[in-house]
C-alpha positions in Angstrom: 101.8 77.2 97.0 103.8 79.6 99.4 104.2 83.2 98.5 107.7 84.3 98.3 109.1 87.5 99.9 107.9 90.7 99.2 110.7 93.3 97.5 111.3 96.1 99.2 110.9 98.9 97.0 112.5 103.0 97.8 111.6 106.4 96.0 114.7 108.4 95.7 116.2 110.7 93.6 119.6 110.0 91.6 122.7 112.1 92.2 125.3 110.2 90.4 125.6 108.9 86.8 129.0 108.2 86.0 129.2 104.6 86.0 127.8 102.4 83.1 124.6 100.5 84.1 124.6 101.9 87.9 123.1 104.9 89.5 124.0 106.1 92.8 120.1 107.1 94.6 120.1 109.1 97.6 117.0 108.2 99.8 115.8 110.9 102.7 113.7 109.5 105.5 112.1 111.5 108.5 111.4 110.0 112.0 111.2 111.1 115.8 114.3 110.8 117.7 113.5 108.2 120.4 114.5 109.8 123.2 114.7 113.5 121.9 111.2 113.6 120.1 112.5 116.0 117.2 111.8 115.1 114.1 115.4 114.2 112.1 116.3 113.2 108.6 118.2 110.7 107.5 119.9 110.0 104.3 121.4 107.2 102.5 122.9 106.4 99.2 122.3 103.2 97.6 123.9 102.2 93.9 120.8 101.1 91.4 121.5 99.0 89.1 120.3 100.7 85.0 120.7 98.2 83.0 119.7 101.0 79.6 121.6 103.7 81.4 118.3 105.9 80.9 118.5 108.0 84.3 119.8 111.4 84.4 121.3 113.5 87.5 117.7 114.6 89.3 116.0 111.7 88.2 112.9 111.1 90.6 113.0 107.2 90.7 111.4 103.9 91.9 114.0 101.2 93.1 113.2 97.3 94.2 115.7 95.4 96.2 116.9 92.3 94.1 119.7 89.9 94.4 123.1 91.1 94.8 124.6 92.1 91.2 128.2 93.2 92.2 129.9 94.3 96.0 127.7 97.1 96.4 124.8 96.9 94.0 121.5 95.2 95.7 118.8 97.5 94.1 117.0 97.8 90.3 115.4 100.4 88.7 111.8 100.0 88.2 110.5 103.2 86.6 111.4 107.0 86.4 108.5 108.7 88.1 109.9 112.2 86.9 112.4 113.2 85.1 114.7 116.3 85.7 113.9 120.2 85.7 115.7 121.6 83.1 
């Protein structure tokens, strides 16, 4: 049998919550500048799909990539790995 692709799965932290059964994740990453050799960080916002709209603003999350649910949504939740300060 062949093995099928593996998902891609991102650790981010959720900053929107308005819409029903999406989150909106925003996911920093660090790496050297090629030519400048500075560290820089990068962010980007993907929308999660949640499906028991259980996340919260703050939300530390885990996120696989899976098939494309609507125009913009191409990620899942998989867990909540910590929940906000209060």
């Amino acid at each position: 049998m062949s093995e099928g692709k593996r998902k891609q799965t991102l650790l981010g932290t959720v900053v929107s919550d308005k819409m029903d059964k999406t989150v909106v994740v925003r996911v920093d990453r660090k790496f050297i500048h090629p030519k400048f050799k500075k560290v820089v960080k990068q962010t980007t916002k993907y929308k999660c799909h949640d499906e028991t709209n259980q996340c919260q603003i703050g939300d530390f999350i885990s996120m696989r990539q899976v098939r494309p649910l609507s125009k913009d949504k191409r990620w899942a939740l998989i867990e909540i790995l910590k929940k906000r300060e209060v």
